[in-house]
C-alpha positions in Angstrom: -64.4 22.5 -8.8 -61.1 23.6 -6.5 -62.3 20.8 -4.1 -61.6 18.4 -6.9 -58.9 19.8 -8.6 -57.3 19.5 -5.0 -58.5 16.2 -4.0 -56.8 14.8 -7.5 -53.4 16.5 -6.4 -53.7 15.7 -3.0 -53.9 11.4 -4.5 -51.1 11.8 -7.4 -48.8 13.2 -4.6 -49.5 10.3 -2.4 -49.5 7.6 -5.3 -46.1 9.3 -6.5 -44.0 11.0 -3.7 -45.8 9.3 -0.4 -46.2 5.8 -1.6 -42.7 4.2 -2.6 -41.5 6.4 0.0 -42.9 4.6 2.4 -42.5 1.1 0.4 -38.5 1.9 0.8 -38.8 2.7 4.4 -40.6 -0.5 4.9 -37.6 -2.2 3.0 -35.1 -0.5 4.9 -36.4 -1.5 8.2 -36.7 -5.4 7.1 -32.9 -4.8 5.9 -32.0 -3.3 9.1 -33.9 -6.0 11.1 -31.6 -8.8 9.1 -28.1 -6.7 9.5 -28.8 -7.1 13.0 -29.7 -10.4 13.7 -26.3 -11.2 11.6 -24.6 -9.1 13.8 -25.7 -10.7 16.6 -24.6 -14.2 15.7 -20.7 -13.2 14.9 -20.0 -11.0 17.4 -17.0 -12.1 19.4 -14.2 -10.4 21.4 -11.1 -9.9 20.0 -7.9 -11.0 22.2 -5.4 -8.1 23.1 -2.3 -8.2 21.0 0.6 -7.1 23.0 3.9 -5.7 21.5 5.5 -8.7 21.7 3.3 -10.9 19.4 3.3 -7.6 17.1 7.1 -7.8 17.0 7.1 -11.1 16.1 4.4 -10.9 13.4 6.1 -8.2 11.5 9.7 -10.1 11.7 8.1 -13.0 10.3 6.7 -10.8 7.1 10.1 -9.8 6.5 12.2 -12.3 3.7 15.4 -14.5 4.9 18.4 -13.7 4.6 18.5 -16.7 2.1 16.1 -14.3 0.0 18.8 -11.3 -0.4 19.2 -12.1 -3.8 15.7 -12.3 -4.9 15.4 -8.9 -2.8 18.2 -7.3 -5.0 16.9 -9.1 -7.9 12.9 -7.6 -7.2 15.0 -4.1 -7.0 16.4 -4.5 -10.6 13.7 -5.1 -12.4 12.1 -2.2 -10.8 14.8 0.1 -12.1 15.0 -1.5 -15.6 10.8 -1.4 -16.2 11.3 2.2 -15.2 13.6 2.8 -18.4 17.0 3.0 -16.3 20.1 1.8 -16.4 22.0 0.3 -14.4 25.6 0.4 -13.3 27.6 -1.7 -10.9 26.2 -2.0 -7.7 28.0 -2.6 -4.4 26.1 -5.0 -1.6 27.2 -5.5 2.1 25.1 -7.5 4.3 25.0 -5.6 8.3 24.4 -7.6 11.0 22.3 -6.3 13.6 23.3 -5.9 17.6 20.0 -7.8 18.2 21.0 -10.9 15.6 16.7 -11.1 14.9 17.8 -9.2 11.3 20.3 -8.3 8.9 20.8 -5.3 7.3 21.3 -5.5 3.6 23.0 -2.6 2.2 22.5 -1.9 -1.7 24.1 1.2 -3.3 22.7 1.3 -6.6 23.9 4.4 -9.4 21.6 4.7 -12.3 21.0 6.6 -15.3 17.9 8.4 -16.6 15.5 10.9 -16.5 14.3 12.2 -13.0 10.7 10.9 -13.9 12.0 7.5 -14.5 14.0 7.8 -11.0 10.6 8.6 -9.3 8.5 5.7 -10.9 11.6 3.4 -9.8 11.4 4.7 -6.3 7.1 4.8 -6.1 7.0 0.9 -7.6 9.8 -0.3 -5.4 8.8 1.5 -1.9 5.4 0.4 -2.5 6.4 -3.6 -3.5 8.9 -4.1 -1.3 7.7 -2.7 2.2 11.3 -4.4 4.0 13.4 -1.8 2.0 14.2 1.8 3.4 15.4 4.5 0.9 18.7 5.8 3.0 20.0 8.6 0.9 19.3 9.6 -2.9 22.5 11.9 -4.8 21.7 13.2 -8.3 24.3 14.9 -10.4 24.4 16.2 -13.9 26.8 17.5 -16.1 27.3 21.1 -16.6 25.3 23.1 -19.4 24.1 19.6 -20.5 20.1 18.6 -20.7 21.9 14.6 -20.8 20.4 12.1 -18.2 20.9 12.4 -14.5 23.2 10.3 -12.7 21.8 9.2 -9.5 23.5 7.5 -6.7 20.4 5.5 -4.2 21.4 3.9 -0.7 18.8 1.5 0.4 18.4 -1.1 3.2 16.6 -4.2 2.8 15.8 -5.4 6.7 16.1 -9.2 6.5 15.0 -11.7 8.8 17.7 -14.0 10.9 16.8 -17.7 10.6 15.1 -19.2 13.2 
């Protein structure tokens, strides 16, 4: 009676553990087989890049210095979907000793809260990858809970014209 009772385990663990186990395995392997052979046909060697044609890849993902307006523009509307407002800003373009960019100068005070001056400065940093963040100034009024008054420096690095 134990024989049997074993012999009757012994086949539901092989129809239910053993058996797709080894069904997968077999799928696997055919998988693995194809991957291969797939890998084998696009294999090719990629060409050194040298720091000369990375230099002049990332100048050419940088805007024009026809596109300083747009740049400021794309900078704006950033501050204002973050809930802030906007003063006067002041904008000086800086020429650079190498005459491949221009540096765009943008001083930019606002007014608002200092989570609305972080979710200006995540959205824009992460949109606009040819602006740096120079200095940041924030200043408040005595024994008032009012809105910050922040004063940003950025440069936008734009690209001379060919």
């Amino acid at each position: 009676m134990m024989a049997i009772r074993l012999v009757v385990l012994a086949l539901g663990l092989y129809a239910f553990a053993v058996r797709p186990l080894a069904s997968k395995a077999q799928s696997l392997r055919e998988r693995v087989a194809v991957l291969e052979s797939q890998a084998g046909e696009k294999i090719r060697v990629a060409e050194p890049v040298g720091p000369a044609s990375q230099l002049a890849v990332f100048y050419e993902q940088l805007p024009g210095v026809a596109q300083a307006p747009e740049v400021v523009s794309r900078l704006h509307d950033h501050a204002r979907s973050a809930g802030l407002m906007l003063e006067r800003g002041e904008y000086r373009p800086l020429p650079d000793a190498t005459a491949k960019l221009v540096r765009y100068q943008i001083v930019l005070p606002v007014t608002g809260s200092y989570p609305q001056v972080r979710q200006f400065l995540a959205g824009a940093m992460r949109d606009m990858p040819e602006l740096a963040l120079d200095s940041i100034g924030f200043q408040r009024d005595k024994g008032t809970s009012g809105p910050l008054q922040v004063q940003l420096q950025f440069t936008a690095f734009l690209r001379m014209p060919s």
